[in-house]
N, C-alpha and C positions, 0 to 999 in steps of 0.2 A: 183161848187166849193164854198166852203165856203170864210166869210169874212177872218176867225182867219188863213185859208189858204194860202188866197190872202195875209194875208199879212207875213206870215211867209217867201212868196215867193219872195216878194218885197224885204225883208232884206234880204236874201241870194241873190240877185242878185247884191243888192247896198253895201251888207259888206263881201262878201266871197272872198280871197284873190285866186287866179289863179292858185293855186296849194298846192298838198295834204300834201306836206312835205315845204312849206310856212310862218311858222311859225321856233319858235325857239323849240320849246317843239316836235313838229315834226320830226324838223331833230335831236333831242338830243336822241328818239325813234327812229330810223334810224338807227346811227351811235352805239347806243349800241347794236343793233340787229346783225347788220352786226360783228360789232369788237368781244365780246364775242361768236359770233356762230363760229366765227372761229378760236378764241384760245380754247374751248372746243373739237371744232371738232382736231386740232390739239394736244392736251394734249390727246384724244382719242388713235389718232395713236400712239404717242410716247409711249405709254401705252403697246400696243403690239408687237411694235419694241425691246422694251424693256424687254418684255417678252421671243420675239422669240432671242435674243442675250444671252438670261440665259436659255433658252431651256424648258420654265416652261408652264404648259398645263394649258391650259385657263379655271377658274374655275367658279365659280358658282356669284361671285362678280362681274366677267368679264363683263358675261351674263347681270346681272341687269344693270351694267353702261352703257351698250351696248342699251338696253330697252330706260333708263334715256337719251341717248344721241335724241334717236330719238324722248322720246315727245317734248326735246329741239328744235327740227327742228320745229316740229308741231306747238309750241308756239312762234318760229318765224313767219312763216306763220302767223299765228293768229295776234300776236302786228302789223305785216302789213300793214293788213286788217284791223287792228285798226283805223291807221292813213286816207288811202286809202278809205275803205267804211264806218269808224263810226268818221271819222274826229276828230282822238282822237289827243291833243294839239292844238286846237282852240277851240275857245270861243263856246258857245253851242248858240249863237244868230245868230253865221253866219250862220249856216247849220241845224238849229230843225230837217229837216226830216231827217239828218245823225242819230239823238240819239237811234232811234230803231234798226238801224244795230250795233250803239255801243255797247247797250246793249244787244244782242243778240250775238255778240261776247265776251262781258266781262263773262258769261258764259263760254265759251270755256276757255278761258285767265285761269279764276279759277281753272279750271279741269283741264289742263293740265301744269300749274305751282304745283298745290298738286302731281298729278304724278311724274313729272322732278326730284322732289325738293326729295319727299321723295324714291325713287329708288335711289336716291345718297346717302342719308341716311341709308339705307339698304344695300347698298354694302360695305361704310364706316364700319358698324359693321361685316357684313361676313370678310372682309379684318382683324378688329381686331381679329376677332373670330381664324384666322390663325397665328397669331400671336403670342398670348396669350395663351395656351393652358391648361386652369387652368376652372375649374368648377364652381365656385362663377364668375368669369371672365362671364362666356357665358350665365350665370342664369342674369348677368345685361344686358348684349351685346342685348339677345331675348327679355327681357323686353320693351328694350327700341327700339327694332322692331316693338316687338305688340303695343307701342306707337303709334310708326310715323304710322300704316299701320292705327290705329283708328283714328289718323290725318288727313290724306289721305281723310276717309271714311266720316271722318265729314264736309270736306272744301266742296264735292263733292255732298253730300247732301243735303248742305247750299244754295249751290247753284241754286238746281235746288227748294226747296220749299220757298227760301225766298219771293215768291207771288202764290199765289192761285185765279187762275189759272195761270202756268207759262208764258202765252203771255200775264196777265197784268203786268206783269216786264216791258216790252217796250211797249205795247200799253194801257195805262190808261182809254181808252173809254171803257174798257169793261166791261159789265153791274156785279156788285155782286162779283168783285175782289175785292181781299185785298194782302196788303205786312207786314211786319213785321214792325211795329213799327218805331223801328231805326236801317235798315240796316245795318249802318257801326260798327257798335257795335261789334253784331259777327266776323265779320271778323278782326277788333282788335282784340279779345279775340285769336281769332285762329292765330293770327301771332304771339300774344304774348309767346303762348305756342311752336310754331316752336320755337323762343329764346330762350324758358327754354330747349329742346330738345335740342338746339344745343349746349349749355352749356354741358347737361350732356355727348353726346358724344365728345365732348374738354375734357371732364375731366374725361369720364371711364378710357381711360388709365394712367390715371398720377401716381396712384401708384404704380404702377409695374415699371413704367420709373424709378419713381425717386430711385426706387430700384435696376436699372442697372448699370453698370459700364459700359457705351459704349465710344467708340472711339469716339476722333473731329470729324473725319468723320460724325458719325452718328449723334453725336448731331447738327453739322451742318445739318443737311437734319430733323431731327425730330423739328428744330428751325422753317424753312423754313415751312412744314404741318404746326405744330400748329398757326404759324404765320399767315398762306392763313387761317389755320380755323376760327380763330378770325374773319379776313375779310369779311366772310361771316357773321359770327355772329353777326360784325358793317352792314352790308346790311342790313339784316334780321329785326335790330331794325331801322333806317332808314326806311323801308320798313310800320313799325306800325306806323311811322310818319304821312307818306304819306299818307296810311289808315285814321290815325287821321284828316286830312285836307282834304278830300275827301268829295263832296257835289252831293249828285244826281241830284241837280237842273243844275248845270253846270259840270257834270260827264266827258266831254271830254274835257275838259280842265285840272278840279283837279284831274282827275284820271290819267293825262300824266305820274308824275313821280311815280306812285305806279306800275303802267303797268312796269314801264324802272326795276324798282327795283323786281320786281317778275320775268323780262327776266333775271338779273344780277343774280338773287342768284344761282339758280339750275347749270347756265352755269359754273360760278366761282368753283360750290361746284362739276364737273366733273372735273376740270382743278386740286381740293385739291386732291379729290379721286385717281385718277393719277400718282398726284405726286411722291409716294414713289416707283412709277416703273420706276423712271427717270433714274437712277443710272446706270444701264449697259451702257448707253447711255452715260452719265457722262463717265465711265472708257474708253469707247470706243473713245470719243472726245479726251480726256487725258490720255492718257496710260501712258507718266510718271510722273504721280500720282498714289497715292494711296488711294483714296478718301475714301475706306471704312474704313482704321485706321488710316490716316491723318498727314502718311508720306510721304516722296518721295521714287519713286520705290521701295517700298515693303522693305525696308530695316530693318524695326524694326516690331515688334511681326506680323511676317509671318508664317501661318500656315504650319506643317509639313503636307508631303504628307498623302492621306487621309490611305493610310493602316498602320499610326501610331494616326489616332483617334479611338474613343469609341464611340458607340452608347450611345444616352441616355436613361436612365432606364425611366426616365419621358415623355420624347418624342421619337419615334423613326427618327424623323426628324431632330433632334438635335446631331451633334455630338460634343463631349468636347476630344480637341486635345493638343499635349506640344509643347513647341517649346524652341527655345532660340535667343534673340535679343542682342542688344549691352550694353543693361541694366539689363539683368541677363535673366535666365528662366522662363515663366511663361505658366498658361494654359489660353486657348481661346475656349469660345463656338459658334461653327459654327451653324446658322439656312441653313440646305443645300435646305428648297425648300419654309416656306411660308413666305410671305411679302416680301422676298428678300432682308432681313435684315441682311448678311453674316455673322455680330461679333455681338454678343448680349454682351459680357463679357468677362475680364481681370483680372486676378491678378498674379501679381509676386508671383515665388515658391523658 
């Protein structure tokens, strides 16, 4: 055994504290792991409780979130294993010989936070795509797919050549390796662009909203999305923060809160994706409400029974119905199957 051994051996036995979740950084990776995997996992169910109470068949966005949810589990596992075998949130002097299991799991960490993150991404857009049914609408909606999936592709990449050969990442004795320069560089740059990503899907749909007439109801609940969107998108830059402070010299320490903030974003952005499937559930907890036009019991602009609406010439998913409320006649366009967005539109006649 070497000297530089002996003594790395000697400080871990005289500064290593008696347990893996010991620290505060630890159990602050812990408690985010546990609490977010299980309000994803439960904004998951309520998702298709929600579904199967409006009788709508599980489509293609479902699937993806479905995907999303499970590398979420994975990359629990992983931040775990962080704590546990790469002693991530302690000082890198108590435990040297934990860094090469760190580093060998922040790998994983990478790859399957770019997974998590952008299959929530991708379903967010299939979900708009349902939505919106408009052709300049889905020529941005795919664009900014084939983004995220080149996002995806790049994180995942970056990963595995930021050294040549990729076990001088964690074992630096090895003879005629090399790494990149300045690591954290890229991986700023790539969070930086998940932000701008996450802007433009916040803001694909805003002009067609803002050119809705929708009910309290609804803009209560599209306040509520866009608001958890943002949230993510305050994470996300957060996230570049932490990146920014990030030192591979003492990696399991300063990488504690970039690790918490990479489990938080994906988990948070199934719980957005979700959300607009809340609503049956909503009517079902509250029956006398009318949460979708933002009366009580149904009593103003209630749709007439459906074999006094009309198909829509533009959508056949669409039908525009009349009615009459306590405030005169008006018509209402019913979405009868995508998003689950019941009243799109109002106007007295």
């Amino acid at each position: 055994m070497t000297s530089k051994s002996s003594r790395f051996l000697a400080m871990e036995s005289s500064s290593a504290p008696s347990s893996p979740f010991g620290t505060y950084r630890a159990r602050v990776i812990l408690g985010v792991v546990v609490a977010f995997t299980l309000t994803s996992t439960a904004s998951l169910v309520l998702r298709f409780v929600g579904k199967r109470i409006k009788s709508t068949q599980v489509s293609s966005e479902d699937w993806i979130i479905i995907a999303a949810q499970v590398a979420v589990y994975a990359l629990a596992i992983t931040s775990i294993l962080e704590v546990v075998l790469g002693n991530a949130g302690h000082l890198v002097t108590e435990r040297p010989s934990k860094v090469p299991d760190a580093l060998k799991l922040l790998i994983a960490v990478q790859c399957l936070y770019a997974i998590s993150l952008g299959l929530v991404k991708v379903s967010i857009c299939l979900f708009y795509n349902r939505i919106f049914d408009f052709r300049s609408f889905h020529i941005a909606s795919w664009t900014i797919i084939a983004v995220v999936i080149s996002w995806i592709s790049a994180v995942i990449v970056y990963a595995f050549v930021t050294c040549r050969p990729l076990a001088f990442f964690w074992d630096p004795t090895i003879q005629g390796g090399s790494c990149v320069s300045h690591p954290v560089i890229p991986y700023i740059v790539l969070g930086v662009l998940d932000v701008v990503v996450d802007i433009f899907i916040l803001a694909l749909p805003l002009p067609l909203l803002c050119k809705l007439r929708v009910s309290p109801g609804d803009k209560v609940a599209l306040f509520c999305i866009f608001g958890a969107g943002i949230c993510t998108m305050v994470i996300s830059i957060l996230r570049v923060e932490a990146l920014a402070n990030l030192s591979f010299n003492d990696v399991t320490y300063t990488g504690a809160y970039s690790l918490v903030w990479s489990f938080m974003e994906p988990a948070i952005g199934i719980s957005v994706a979700c959300a607009p499937f809340f609503r049956p559930l909503i009517r079902r907890a509250f029956p006398n409400t009318d949460i979708e036009l933002g009366t009580s019991y149904s009593k103003f602009h209630r749709l007439q029974p459906a074999q006094n609406s009309l198909p829509s010439f533009v959508n056949p998913n669409i039908r525009v119905a009349r009615g009459n409320g306590k405030h005169g006649s008006f018509i209402t366009t019913q979405v009868l199957e995508p998003g689950n967005w019941s009243t799109a539109s109002h106007c007295d006649v």
